[in-house]
C-alpha positions in Angstrom: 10.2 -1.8 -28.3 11.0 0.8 -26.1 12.3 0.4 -22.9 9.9 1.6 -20.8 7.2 -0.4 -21.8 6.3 -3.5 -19.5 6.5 -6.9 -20.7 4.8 -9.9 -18.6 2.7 -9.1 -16.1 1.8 -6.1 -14.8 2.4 -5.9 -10.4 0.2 -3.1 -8.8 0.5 -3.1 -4.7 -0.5 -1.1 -2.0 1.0 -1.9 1.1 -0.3 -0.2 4.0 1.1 -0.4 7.9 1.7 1.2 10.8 5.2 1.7 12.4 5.0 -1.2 14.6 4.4 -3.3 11.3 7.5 -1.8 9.3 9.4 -5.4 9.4 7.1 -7.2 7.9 6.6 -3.9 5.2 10.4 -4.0 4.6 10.2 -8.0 4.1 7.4 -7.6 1.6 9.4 -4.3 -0.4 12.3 -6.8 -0.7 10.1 -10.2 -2.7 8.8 -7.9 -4.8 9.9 -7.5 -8.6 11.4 -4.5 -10.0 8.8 -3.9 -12.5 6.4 -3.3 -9.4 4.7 -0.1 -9.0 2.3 1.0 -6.5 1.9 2.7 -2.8 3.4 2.3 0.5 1.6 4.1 3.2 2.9 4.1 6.9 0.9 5.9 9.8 3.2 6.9 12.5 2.8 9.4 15.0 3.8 12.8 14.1 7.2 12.9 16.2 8.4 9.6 14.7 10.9 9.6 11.7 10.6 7.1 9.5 13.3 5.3 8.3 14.2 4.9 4.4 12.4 1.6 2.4 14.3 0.4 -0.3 11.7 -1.4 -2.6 11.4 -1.4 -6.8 11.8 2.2 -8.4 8.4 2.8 -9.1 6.8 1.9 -5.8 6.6 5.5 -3.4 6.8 5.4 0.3 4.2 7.5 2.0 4.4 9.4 5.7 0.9 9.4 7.5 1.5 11.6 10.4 -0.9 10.6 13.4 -1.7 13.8 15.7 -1.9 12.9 19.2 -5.7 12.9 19.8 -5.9 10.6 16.4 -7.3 7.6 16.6 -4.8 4.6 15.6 -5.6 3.5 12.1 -7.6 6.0 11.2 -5.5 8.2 9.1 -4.2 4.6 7.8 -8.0 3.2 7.2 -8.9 6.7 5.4 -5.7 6.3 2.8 -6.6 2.8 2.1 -10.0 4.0 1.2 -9.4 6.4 -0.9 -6.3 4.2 -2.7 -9.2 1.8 -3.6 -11.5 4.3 -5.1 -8.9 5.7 -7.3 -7.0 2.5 -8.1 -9.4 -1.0 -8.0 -11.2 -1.0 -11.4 -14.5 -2.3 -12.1 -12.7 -4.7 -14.9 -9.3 -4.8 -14.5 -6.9 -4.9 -17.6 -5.7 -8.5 -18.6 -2.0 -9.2 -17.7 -2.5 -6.7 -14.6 -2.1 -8.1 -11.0 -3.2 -6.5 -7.7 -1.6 -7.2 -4.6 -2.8 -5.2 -1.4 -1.7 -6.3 1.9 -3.4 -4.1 5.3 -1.9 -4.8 8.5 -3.2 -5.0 11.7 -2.8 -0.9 12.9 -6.4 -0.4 10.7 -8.1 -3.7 10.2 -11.4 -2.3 11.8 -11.7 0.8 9.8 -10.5 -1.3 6.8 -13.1 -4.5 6.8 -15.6 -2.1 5.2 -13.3 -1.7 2.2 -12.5 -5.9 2.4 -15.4 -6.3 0.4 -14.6 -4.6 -2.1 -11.2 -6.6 -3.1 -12.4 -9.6 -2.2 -15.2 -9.6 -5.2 -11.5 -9.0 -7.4 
């Protein structure tokens, strides 16, 4: 077998925060496995650097710039969105877990989208 190829369980997160949530972002980066792969997405606004995540290889950290006349969440709530329609399968594969965790920064613009992973 080569060694790329996954044995157990597959682990598939998104992980999606503001910058007021990046402690409990870094907590989650550090329980998960190394054979994780998936998104992290971050709004901040645009003048604040965020700081480096260490997490599993595979898992990329993501940047979501917030203009000063954005609306909070929004840019965060619009990611998510989109993350779903690319990545939540009608039937997902056996062996495949999903994890997503939203926090708080887009909860309103994100209930629309609850829906959708609750019937996973």
């Amino acid at each position: 077998m080569r060694p790329h190829r996954r044995r157990g369980p597959l682990q598939h997160i998104l992980v999606a925060g503001g910058f007021d949530e990046l402690p409990a972002i870094e907590a989650l980066l550090f329980l998960l496995p190394e054979t994780t792969y998936g998104q992290v997405l971050v709004e901040t606004p645009a003048d604040v650097d965020l700081p480096a995540l260490s997490g599993p290889v595979r898992v990329t950290v993501t940047k979501l710039a917030r203009a000063r006349d954005d609306e909070p969440g929004a840019l965060l709530a619009d990611a998510v969105h989109g993350w779903l329609a690319e990545w939540m399968p009608d039937e997902p594969e056996s062996g495949r877990v999903f994890t997503i965790w939203v926090g708080g920064a887009a909860h309103d613009r994100v209930d629309a989208a609850g829906a959708q992973v609750e019937t996973l």
